[in-house]
C-alpha positions, 0 to 999 in steps of 0.5 A: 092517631093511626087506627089499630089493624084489626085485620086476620094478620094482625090478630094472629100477631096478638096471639103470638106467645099466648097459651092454649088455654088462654087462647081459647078463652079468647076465642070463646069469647069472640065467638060470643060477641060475633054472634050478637046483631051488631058486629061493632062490639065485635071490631071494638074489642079487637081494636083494643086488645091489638092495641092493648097487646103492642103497648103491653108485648108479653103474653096475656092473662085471661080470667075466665071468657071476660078478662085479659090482663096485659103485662109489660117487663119488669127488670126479671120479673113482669108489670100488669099494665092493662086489663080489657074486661067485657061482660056483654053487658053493652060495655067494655072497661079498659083499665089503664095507669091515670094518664088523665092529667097528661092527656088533657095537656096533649089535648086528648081529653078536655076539662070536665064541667062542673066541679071537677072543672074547677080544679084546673091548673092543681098538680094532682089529677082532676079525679083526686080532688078528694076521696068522695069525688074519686070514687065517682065517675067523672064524663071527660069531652074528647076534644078530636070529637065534637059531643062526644065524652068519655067516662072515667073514674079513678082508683087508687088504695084509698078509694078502692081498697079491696079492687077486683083480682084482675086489677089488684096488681095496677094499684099500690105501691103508688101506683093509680089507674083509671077505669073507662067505660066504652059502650059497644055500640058506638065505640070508636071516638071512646077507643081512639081516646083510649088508645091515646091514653094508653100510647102516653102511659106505654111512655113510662115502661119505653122510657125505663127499658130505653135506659136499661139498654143505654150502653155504659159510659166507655171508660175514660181515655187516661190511661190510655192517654198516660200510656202513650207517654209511657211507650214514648219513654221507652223508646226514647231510653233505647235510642239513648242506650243505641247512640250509647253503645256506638259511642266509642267507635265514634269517639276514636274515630274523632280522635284519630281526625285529631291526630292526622290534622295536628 
C-alpha cells in the first residue's frame, strides 16, 4: 500500500474547506507535538490525518486541540466516519467502522492467539464474541510485519453505552467501530495497517455514492419501436389515396386503348 504524502502540498490539501477555527486547532496542535524530541509523532499524525481526510472529503471537525472528527456525505446530510484523537500522552487513537473481520480476510491483520484466536470461521467479528471480551483490548499481529501487533478494541451500544461525544455519532443504529492505539514512537507498521482498515471501511460509503450516481435505465425502446409501425401506415394510406386520386386518368386512358384495338 502506497504511503500517504505528508508533504507541505498535501497538507494544504487536507485544510482545503476547513474553517478557521478549526484550522487553527490544528495548527496548535502541530506546533505541540513539533515541539517534542521526537519528530516521529509529528509524521504520524499527518500521515493519518492525510489519509483520514482522502477517505472521508468533507471538512473536518475538531474538539478542542486533541480531537478531529472526519465525515463523509449522507444523501443531504453528512456521516461521521473517523476520528483521530491525540492527547500527548504517547498515543494517537484512530477510531474507524469494525473492518476487523475483513481485514483478517484481506490478510491485513492475523488471528489473535488465545481466546479470541478460538473464534475463527464465526460470522460475527473476533471482537464480539461476547460483551466482556468486547470490552477488552484485543492485540492483532499484522501480517506484512513480522512481530509487530495492533491493538484494538471494539465498541458497539452494548459495551459502550455512554461513548465519548466525539465518537457518539459512529455507534448506533447498528453501526460499530473499533478504536486502535498506535503509539508514537514507532508508528509506522500500525499506521500502514490503519490506513488498510480504513481504505476497506471507505469501501461502504464509495460504493453508496457509486450507485446515487448510476444513471436511471433509459426507457424502453417500445414505443419507439410501436411508432415506426405507426409512421410506416401512414405513409402507406398516402400512397393509397395517391394512386386514388390519379386513378380515372389512368382508367380512361385504358378505355380509350380498348377502343382503338376493337
Amino acid at each position: 500500500m502506497p504511503k500517504a504524502d505528508t508533504t507541505a502540498a498535501a497538507f494544504d490539501t487536507f485544510f482545503a474547506g476547513v474553517g478557521a477555527k478549526d484550522k487553527l486547532s490544528i495548527e496548535k496542535h502541530l506546533a505541540a507535538i513539533d515541539a517534542e524530541g521526537d519528530p516521529g509523532h509529528g509524521r504520524a499524525w499527518r500521515r493519518l490525518a492525510v489519509t483520514l481526510r482522502r477517505h472521508a472529503p468533507l471538512a473536518v471537525q475538531t474538539v478542542g486541540q486533541q480531537v478531529v472528527q472526519f465525515f463523509v456525505p449522507d444523501g443531504k446530510y453528512r456521516m461521521q466516519a473517523f476520528t483521530l484523537e491525540d492527547k500527548r500522552d504517547g498515543a494517537l487513537l484512530v477510531y474507524l467502522p469494525n473492518v476487523v473481520d475483513q481485514a483478517i480476510k484481506e490478510k491485513i491483520l492475523g488471528k489473535p492467539p488465545g481466546k479470541a484466536g478460538k473464534v475463527a470461521g464465526k460470522a460475527s467479528s473476533y471482537l464480539d464474541e461476547d460483551e466482556d471480551d468486547a470490552a477488552q483490548p484485543v492485540e492483532y499481529p499484522i501480517l506484512a510485519r513480522a512481530g509487530e501487533g495492533l491493538r484494538v478494541e471494539a465498541m458497539d451500544h452494548t459495551n459502550t453505552p455512554d461513548p465519548p461525544a466525539h465518537v457518539r455519532h459512529m455507534l448506533g443504529w447498528n453501526r460499530r467501530a473499533v478504536r486502535v492505539t498506535i503509539p508514537a514512537a514507532g508508528a509506522e507498521p500500525r499506521v500502514e495497517a490503519v490506513e488498510a482498515m480504513c481504505e476497506i471501511a471507505a469501501r461502504a460509503w464509495a460504493d453508496k455514492t457509486d450507485k446515487a450516481e448510476k444513471p436511471e435505465k433509459p426507457e424502453k425502446a417500445d414505443k419507439a419501436e410501436k411508432a415506426e409501425p405507426a409512421a410506416a401506415k401512414a405513409d402507406k394510406g398516402e400512397r393509397k389515396k395517391a394512386e386514388k386520386e390519379a386513378a380515372p386518368a389512368g382508367s380512361a386512358g385504358g378505355s380509350r386503348a380498348k377502343a382503338r384495338k376493337g
